[in-house]
VOBA-1610 file (N, C-alpha, C; in pm, whole numbers, padded with zeros to 5 digits, always signed):
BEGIN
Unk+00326+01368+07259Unk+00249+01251+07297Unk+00156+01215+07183Unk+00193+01117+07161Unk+00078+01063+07018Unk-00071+01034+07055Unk-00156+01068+06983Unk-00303+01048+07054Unk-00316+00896+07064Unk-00384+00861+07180Unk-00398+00685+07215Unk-00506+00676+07094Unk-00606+00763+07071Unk-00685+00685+06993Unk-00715+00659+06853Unk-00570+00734+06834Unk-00538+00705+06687Unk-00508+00573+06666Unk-00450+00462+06768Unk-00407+00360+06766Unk-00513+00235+06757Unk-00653+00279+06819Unk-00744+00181+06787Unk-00794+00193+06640Unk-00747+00231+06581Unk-00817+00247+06417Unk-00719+00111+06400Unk-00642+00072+06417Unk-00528-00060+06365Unk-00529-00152+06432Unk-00617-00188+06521Unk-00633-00286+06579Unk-00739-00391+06544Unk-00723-00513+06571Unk-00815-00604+06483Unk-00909-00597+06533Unk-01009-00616+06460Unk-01193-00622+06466Unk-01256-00766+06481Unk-01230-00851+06604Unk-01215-01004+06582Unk-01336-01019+06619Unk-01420-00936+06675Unk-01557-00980+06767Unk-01622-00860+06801Unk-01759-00888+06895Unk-01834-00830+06926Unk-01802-00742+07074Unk-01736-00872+07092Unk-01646-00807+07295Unk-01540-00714+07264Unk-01452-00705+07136Unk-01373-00658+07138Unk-01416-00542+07134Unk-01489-00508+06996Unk-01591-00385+06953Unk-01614-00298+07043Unk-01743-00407+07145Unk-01733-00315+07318Unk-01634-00245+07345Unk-01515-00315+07354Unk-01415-00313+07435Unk-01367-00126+07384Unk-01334-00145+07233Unk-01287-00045+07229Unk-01367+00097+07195Unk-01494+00048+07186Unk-01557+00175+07217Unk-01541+00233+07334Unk-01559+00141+07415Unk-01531+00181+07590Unk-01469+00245+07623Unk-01303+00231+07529Unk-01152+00275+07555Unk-01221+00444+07474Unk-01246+00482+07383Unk-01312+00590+07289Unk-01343+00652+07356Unk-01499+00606+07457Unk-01550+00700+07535Unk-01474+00758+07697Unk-01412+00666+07699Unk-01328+00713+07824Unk-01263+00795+07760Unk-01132+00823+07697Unk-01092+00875+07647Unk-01133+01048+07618Unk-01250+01067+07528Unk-01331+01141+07528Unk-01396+01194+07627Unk-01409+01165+07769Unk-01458+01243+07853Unk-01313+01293+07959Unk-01185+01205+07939Unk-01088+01286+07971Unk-01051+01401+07900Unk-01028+01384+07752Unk-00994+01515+07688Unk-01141+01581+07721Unk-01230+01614+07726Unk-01341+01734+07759Unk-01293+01774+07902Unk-01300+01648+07970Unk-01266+01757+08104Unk-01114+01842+08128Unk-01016+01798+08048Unk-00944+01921+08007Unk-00951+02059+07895Unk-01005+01987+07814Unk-01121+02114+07752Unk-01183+02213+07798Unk-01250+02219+07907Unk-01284+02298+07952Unk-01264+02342+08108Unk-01129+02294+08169Unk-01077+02345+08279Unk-00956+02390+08276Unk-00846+02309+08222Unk-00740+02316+08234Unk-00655+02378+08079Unk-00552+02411+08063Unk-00508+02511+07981Unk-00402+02330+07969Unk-00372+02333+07856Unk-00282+02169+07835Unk-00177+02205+07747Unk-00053+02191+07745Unk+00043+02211+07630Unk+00195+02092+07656Unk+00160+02047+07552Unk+00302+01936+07540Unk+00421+01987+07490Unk+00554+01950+07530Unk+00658+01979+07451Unk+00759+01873+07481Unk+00841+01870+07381Unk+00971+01757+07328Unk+01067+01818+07450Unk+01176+01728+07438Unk+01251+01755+07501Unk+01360+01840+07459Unk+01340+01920+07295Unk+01394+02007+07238Unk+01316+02133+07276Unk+01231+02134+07412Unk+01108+02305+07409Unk+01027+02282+07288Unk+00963+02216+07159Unk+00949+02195+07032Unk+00786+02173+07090Unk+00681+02300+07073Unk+00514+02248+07149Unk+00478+02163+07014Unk+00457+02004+07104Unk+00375+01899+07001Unk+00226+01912+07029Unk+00171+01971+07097Unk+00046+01903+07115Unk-00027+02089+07237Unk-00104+02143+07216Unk-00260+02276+07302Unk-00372+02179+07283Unk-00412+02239+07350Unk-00576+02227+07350Unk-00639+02370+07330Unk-00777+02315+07305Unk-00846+02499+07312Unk-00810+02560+07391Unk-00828+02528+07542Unk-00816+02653+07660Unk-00678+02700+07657Unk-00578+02634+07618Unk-00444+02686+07586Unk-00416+02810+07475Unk-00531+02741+07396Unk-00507+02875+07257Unk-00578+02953+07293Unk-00681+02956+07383Unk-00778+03079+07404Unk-00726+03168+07494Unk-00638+03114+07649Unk-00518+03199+07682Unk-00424+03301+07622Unk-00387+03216+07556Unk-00250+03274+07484Unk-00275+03320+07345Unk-00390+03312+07336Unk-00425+03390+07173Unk-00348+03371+07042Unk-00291+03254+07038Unk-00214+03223+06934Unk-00322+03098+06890Unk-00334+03047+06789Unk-00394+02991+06676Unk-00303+02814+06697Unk-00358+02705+06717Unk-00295+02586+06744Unk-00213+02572+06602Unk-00229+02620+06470Unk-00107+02599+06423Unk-00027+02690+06455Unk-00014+02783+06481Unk+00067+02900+06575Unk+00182+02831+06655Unk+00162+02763+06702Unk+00193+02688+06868Unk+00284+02569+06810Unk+00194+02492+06760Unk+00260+02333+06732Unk+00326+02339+06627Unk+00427+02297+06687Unk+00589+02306+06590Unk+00675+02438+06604Unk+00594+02512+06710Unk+00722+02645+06741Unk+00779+02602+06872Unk+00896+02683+06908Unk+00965+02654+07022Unk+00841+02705+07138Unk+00936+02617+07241Unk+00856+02700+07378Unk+00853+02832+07402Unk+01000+02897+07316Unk+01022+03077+07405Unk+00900+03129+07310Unk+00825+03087+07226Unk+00733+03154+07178Unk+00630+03231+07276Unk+00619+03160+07348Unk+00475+03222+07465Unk+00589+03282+07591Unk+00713+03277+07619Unk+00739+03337+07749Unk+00748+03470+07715Unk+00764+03518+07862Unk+00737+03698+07858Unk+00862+03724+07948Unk+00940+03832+07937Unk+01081+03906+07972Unk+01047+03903+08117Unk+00957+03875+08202Unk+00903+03873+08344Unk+01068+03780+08391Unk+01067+03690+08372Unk+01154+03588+08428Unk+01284+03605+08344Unk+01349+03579+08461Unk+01509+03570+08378Unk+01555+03446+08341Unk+01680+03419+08238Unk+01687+03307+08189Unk+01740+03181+08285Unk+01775+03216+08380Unk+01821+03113+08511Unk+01696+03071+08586Unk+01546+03164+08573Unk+01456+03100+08623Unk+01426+02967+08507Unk+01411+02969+08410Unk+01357+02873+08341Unk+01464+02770+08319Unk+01621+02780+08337Unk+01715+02693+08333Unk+01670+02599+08482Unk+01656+02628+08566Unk+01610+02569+08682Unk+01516+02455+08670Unk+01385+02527+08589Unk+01285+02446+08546Unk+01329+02308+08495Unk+01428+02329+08345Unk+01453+02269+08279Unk+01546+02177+08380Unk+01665+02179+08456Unk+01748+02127+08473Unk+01646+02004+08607Unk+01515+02075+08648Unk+01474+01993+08764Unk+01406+01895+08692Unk+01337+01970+08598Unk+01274+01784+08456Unk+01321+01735+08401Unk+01466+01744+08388Unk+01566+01640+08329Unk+01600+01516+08402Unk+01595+01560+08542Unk+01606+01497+08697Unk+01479+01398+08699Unk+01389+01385+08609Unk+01269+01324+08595Unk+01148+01388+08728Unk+01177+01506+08761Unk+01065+01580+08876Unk+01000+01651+08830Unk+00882+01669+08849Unk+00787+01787+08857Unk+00797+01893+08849Unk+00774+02004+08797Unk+00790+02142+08825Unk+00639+02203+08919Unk+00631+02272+08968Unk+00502+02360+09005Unk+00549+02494+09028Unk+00443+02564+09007Unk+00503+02742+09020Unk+00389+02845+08973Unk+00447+02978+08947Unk+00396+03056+08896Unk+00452+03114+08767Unk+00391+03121+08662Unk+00493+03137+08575Unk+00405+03278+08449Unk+00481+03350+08447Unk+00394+03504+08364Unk+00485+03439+08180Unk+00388+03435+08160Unk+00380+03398+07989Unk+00343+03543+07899Unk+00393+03553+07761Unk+00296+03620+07711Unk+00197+03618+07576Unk+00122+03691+07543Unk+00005+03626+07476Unk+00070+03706+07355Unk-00044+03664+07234Unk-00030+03704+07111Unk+00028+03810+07069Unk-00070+03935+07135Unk-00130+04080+07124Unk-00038+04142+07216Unk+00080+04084+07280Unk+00196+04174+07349Unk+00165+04167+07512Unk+00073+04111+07530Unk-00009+04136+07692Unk+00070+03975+07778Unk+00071+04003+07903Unk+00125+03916+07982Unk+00034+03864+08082Unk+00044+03754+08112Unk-00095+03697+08219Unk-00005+03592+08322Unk-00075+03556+08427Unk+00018+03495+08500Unk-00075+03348+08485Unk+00008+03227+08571Unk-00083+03078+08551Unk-00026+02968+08650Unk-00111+02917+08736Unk-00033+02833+08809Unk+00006+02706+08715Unk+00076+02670+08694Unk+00137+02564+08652Unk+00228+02485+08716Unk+00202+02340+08620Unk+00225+02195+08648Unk+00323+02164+08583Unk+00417+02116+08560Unk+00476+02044+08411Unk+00531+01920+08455Unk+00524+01803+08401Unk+00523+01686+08465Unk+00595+01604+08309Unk+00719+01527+08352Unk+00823+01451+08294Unk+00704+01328+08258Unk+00702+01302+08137Unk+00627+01187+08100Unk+00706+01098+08037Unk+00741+00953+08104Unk+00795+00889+08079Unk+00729+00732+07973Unk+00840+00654+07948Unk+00820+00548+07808Unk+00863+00450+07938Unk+00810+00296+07893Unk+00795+00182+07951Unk+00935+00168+08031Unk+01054+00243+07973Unk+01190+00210+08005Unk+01251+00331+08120Unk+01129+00416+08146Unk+01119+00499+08245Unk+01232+00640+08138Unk+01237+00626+08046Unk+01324+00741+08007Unk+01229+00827+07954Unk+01278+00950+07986Unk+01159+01085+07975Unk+01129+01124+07822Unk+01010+01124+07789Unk+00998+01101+07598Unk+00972+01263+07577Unk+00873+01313+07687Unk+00802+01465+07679Unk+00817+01523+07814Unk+00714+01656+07819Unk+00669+01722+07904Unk+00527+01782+07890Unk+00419+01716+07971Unk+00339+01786+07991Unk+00314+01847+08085Unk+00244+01986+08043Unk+00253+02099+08118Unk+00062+02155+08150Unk+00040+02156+08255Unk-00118+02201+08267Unk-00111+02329+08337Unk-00176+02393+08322Unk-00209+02562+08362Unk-00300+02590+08387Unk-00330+02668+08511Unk-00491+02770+08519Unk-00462+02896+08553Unk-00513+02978+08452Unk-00484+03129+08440Unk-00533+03217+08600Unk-00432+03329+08632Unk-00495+03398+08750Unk-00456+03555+08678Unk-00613+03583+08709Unk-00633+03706+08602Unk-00624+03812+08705Unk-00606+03828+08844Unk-00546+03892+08928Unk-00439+03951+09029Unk-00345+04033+09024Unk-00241+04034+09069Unk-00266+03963+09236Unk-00341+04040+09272Unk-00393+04069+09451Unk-00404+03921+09500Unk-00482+03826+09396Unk-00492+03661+09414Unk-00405+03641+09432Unk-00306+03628+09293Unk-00136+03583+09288Unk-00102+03604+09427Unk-00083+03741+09472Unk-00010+03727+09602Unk-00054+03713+09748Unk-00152+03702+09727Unk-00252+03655+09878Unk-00242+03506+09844Unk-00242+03393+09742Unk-00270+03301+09749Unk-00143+03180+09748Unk-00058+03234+09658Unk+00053+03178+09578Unk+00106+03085+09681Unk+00082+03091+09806Unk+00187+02997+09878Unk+00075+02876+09906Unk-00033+02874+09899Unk-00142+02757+09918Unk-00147+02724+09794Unk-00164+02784+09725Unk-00160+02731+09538Unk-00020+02608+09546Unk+00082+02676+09575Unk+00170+02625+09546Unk+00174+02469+09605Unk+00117+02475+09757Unk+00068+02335+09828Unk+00005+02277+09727Unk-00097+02321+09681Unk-00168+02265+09608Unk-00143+02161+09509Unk-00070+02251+09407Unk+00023+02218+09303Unk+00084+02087+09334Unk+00185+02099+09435Unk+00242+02005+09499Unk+00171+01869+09530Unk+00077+01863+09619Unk+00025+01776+09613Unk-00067+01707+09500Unk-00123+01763+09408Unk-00213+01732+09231Unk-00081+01681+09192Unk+00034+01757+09160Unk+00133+01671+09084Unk+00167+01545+09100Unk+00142+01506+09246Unk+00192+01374+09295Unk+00121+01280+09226Unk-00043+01299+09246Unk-00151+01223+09198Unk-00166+01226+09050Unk-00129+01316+09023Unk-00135+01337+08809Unk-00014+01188+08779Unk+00061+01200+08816Unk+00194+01142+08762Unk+00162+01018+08762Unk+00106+00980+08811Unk+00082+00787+08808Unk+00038+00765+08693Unk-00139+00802+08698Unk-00200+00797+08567Unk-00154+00851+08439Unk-00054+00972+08443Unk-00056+01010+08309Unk+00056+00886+08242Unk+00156+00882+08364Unk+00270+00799+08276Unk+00203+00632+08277Unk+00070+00560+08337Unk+00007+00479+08260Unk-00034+00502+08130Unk-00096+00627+08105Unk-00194+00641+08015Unk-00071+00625+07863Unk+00023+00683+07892Unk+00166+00712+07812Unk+00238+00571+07774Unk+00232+00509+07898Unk+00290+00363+07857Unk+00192+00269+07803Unk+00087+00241+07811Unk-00032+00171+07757Unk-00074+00261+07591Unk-00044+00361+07572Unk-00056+00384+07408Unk+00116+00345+07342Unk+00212+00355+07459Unk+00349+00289+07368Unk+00301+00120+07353Unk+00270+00092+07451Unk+00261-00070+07473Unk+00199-00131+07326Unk+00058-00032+07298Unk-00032-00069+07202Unk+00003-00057+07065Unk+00126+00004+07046Unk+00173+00073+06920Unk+00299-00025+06901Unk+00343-00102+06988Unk+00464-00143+06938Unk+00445-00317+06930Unk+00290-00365+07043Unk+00326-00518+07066Unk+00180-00551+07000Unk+00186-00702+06945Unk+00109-00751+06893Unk-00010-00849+07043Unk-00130-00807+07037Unk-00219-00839+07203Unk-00326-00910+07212Unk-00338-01022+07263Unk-00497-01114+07233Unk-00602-00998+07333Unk-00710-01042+07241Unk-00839-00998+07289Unk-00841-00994+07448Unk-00805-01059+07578Unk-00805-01051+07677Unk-00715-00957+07738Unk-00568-00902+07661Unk-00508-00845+07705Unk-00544-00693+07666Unk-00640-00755+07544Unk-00673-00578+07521Unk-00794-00557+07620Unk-00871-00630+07648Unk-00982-00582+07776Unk-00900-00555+07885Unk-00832-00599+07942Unk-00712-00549+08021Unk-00651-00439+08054Unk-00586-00401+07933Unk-00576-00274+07878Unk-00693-00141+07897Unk-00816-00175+07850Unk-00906-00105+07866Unk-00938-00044+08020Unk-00938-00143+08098Unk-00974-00102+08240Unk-00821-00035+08323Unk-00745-00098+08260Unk-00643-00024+08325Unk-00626+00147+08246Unk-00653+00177+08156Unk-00672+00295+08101Unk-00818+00365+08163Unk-00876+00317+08171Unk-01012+00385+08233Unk-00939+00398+08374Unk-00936+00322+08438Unk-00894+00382+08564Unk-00777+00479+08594Unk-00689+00473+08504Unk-00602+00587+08493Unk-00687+00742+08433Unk-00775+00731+08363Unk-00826+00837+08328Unk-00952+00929+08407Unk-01041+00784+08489Unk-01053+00879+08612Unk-00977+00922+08692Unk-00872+00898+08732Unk-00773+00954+08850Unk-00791+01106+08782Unk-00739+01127+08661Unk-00699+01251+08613Unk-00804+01343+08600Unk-00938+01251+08589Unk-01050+01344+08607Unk-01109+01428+08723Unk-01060+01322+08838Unk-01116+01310+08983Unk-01009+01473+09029Unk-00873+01428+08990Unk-00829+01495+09069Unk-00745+01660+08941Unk-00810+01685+08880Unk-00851+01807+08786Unk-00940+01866+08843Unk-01066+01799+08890Unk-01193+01859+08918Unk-01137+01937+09053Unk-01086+01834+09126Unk-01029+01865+09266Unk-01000+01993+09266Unk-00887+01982+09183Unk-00794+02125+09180Unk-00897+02236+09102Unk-00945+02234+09031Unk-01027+02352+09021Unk-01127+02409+09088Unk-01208+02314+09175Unk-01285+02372+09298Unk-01263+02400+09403Unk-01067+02350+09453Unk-01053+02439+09552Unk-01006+02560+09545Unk-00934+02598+09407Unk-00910+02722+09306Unk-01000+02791+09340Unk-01159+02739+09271Unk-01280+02859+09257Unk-01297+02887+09392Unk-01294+02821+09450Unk-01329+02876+09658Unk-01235+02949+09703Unk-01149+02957+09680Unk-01029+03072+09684Unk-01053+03232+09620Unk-01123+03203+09487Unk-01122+03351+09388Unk-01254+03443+09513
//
């Protein structure tokens, strides 16, 4: 996924509204990536397994170094826990353009294995064809949780995925939109609010999922 806000550096500087405008788009922006910063574990990949894109809480998990990560395959972080028909499953249900949710034991740098509820969600281009996969995670640093909880997690999961998927594949089609078409000043204020409101959804319902998490531990 290409960062959206690499794309306002090339956009014209015609006015004072616009200016607004795209600071606006900046700071929204910026308080979505923090609030995955510091909740959620984030990792992108191609549709070759190929990780484009961690965040900190991802590298601080998995103890690998973000150039570590970006540009190695996915089997880099899995752990011998799962057999290769579990993750063919995965793969064959996000090709289908669906959701995954689950439990999934990864392993870290230093040889150690951790478990993580995870998301991975088909992110689609204006033409609805699947470009990536993003994948969100929150680490469970206890076996006894895992299995007292795993079947409400999994509700859980289920229902956040539903609500993630709108906004992200706005947020996805509004940085293709911006990168490929030429846009008057009104359509870029346009733009703006329809991206802000896609980026609270993702905020609203992140927060969600991590405080009914912490009331659980």
């Amino acid at each position: 996924m290409k960062n959206p806000l690499s794309i306002l550096g090339s956009l014209p500087e015609s006015s004072t509204i616009e200016m607004d405008a795209r600071i606006d788009l900046v700071n929204t922006f910026q308080t979505y990536q923090t609030t995955f910063k510091l909740n959620i574990a984030c990792i992108i990949f191609d549709l070759e397994g190929k990780i484009t894109y961690v965040n900190d809480r991802f590298c601080e998990i998995s103890k690998f170094t973000r150039e570590e990560l970006v540009g190695s395959s996915y089997k880099l972080i899995q752990s011998k826990y799962h057999s290769q028909s579990f993750y063919n499953k995965i793969v064959q249900q996000l090709s289908l353009g669906k959701s995954w949710k689950g439990m999934v034991n990864s392993q870290a740098k230093d040889g150690s294995d951790y478990w993580k509820d995870t998301l991975i969600i088909p992110v689609v281009d204006k033409n609805q064809t699947i470009k990536e996969y993003l994948s969100l995670r929150l680490p469970i640093d206890q076996s006894a949780y895992f299995k007292k909880n795993s079947k409400l997690i999994n509700e859980i999961l289920f229902n956040i995925s539903h609500k993630l998927r709108k906004p992200v594949t706005q947020i996805s089609s509004v940085a293709s939109y911006l990168e490929s078409e030429s846009i008057s000043l009104e359509e870029f204020q346009d733009l703006v609010k329809y991206m802000k409101n896609a980026a609270v959804s993702i905020d609203t319902y992140t927060r969600e999922l991590n405080e009914v998490l912490s009331q659980l531990k």
